[in-house]
Every structure is written in C-alpha cells, then in structure tokens.
N, C-alpha and C positions, 0 to 999 in steps of 0.2 A: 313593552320596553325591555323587560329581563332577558327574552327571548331574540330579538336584535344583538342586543349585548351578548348571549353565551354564542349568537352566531359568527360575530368575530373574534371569538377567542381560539388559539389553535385548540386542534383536538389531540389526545394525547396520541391517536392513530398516527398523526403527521408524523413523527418524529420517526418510528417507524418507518415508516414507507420511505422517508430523506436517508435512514441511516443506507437500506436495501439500494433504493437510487446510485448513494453515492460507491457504494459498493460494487456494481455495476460497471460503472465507471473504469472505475479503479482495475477490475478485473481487464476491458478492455483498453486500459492503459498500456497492462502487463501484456498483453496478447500483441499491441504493437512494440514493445520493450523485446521479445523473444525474438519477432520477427526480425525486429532492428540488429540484436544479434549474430542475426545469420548473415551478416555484413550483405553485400555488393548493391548493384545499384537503386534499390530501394530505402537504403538509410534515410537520404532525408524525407521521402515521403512519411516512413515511420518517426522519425522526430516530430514531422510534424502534428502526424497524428497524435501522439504521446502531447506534444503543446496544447491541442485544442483538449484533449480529456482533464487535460489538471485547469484548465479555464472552467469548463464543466463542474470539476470537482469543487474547486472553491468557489462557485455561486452557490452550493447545494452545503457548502458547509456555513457557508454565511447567513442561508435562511435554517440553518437548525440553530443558532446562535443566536440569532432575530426569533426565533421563537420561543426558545427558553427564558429571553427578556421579557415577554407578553405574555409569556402564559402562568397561569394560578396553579395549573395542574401540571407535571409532569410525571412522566413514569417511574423512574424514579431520579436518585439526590441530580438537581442541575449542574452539580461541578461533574459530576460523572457523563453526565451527558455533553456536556465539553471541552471533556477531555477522552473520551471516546470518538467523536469525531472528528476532533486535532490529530486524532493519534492517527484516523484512516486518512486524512487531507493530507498527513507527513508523508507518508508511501508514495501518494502519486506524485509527491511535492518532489521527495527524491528522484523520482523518476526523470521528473523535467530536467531536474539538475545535473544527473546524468546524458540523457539526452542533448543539453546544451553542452557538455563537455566531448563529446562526442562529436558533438557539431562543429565548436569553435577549432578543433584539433584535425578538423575533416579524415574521422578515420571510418576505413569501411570496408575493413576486414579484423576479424575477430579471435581470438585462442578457445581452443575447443570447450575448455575449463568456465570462460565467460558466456556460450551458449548455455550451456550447463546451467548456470547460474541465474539466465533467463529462464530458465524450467520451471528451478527453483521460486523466482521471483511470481508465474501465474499459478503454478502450485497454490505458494500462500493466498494470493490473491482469492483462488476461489475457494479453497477454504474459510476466507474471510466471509464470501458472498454467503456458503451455506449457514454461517454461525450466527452470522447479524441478524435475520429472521427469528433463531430461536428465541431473541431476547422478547420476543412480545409477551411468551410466557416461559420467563426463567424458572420455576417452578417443576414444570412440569419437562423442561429440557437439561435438566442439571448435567446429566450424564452425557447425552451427543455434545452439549453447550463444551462441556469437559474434552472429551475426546479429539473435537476439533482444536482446542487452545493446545492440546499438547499435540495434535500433529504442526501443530505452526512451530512449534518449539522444535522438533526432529527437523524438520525440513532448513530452519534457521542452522544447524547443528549444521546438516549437510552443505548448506549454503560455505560455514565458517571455510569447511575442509575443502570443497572448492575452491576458494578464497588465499588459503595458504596455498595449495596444491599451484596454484595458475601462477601467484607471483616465484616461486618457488622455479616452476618451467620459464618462467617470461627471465626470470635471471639466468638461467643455463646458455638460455637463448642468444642475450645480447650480453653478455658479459664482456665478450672481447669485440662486440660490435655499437652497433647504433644506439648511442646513452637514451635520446629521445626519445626512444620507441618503446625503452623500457618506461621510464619515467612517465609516458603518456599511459603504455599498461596499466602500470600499476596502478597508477589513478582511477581509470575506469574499474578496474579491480575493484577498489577502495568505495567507490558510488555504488558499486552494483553491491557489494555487502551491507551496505550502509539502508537500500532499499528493503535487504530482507529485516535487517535490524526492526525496521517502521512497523513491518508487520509483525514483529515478535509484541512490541510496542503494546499495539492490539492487540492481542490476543492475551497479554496480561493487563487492560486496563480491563479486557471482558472476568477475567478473571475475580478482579479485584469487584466487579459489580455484581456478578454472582454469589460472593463471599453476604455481601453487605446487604443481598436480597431473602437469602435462602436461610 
C-alpha cells in the first residue's frame, strides 16, 4: 500500500526536469523572436511559431504548480518554486505579447537597434537554459549558478542601451514625418525591453534561492 502511495507522489526530480523543459521552450521562443526580427515575409510564420511555444510554456508551468500542490517533498521553499517558474512563463508570456503587437500593427520591417535586441533576448534565453540545470545541486554550482545570474544582468544593461539608442533614432527618423510609425516603434521598442526585463526577473528570483539554500 505505502508503496502504491509514494508511486504517485511527484518526485522531487520532476520539477527539475519541467524547469529544463520549460526552458527549452523558452529559448526556442527567443530563436523564433530573433528571426521575427529580421522583418520580411516570414513574420507571421514566426508569430506563429512564438504563439504555439508560449502554449507549450504554460502547460509545463501549470504542471510544476500541480505538482508543488501534491507533493510532501520539494526541493526546495514552494513559494520559490512558483515564483521561479512564473518568472520563466513571464518571458515567453512577453514574447507573445509582443508578437501579437507586431501582428495586430502588420509590421514587417524592423530598425537595426530591435534585431539587436532580438540577440539580446536568445542571449538570456540560453543562459537561462544553462542555469536552470545547475539548481539540482545549488551547492556545489554556486559559482557558474553566480556567473550566469550576472551575465543576464550585463546583457539586460545592453538590452536598456539598445532600448534608448533605437527610440532615440526612430525619433530623428519621423520627427517631421510619419507620427504612426513612430508610435508603433516605440511600442515594439517598449515589449522587446520589457522581454529582457522577464529574464533579469529570473535570474534574480535564482539568485534569491541560492541565498536561502547555500
């Protein structure tokens, strides 16, 4: 009977393995985000793509959430563990949201500053993918676990200056021209900052669990 019992209980491996999954994900979210970037006739294919990953993403975060309700055991505190993978679900969650602004505004050509920014964006990404493994044994990865957190933080920096730099050209650009075009920049501007933001997110709620482990 015990034995039935501990066989439906998650194992504390699963969580693990969902965080890696949904990281995965996430990265080729960013990988269709980049491409999206390089504007002309593949935009919507890449929207779409980017749609079906964050579909992905939130099934894989709703069974880490289902599991921390079920289980006796986790790795470790459960608020950390759901709010680490809220923080990875925001990332791709923005992505959609840019994507659909991108969509709804049918634009599909890009400022050099917002490719850029796409870089930036599977940059983090797979830096996220490398870091989310170490946490099986935070222990003994303090240091890479470390190293990673703070290249997301450089890369989010570069992202900022990007970020200024592009609307900064997008207003030279149409200042005595097209209001809409700026306005619709900028916006995009605004989402694609807003993505790297998600993964700074991460990369300080890992922080904050390596504090509380180590």
């Amino acid at each position: 009977m015990l034995g039935w019992f501990q066989a439906l209980m998650p194992k504390e491996e699963r969580f693990f393995d969902l965080f890696v999954r949904h990281a995965e994900i996430v990265v080729a979210g960013a990988e269709a985000m980049r491409g999206l970037l390089h504007g002309g006739d593949q935009v919507p294919h890449y929207c779409k793509l980017i749609f079906e990953r964050e579909a992905e993403a939130d099934e894989i975060t709703r069974s880490v959430l289902l599991a921390v309700r079920r289980s006796f055991i986790t790795p470790f505190d459960r608020g950390d563990i759901q709010g680490l993978i809220s923080s990875m679900d925001d990332s791709i969650d923005q992505m959609h949201k840019t994507a659909k602004v991108i969509t709804l505004f049918e634009v599909n050509r890009f400022e050099p500053s917002m490719a850029e920014m796409g870089d930036t964006i599977l940059q983090s990404a797979e830096a996220v993918r490398k870091v989310v493994p170490l946490l099986r044994s935070i222990g003994k990865n303090v240091t890479r676990i470390s190293a990673l957190t703070e290249e997301i933080t450089r890369i989010e920096e570069r992202a900022d200056q990007l970020h200024d730099l592009g609307r900064k050209q997008l207003f030279l650009s149409h200042r005595s021209g097209d209001t809409m075009e700026f306005i619709v920049g900028a916006e995009i501007y605004s989402h694609l900052e807003k993505v790297v933001d998600r993964f700074e997110d991460v990369a300080n709620k890992i922080s904050d669990i390596v504090v509380e482990q180590v």
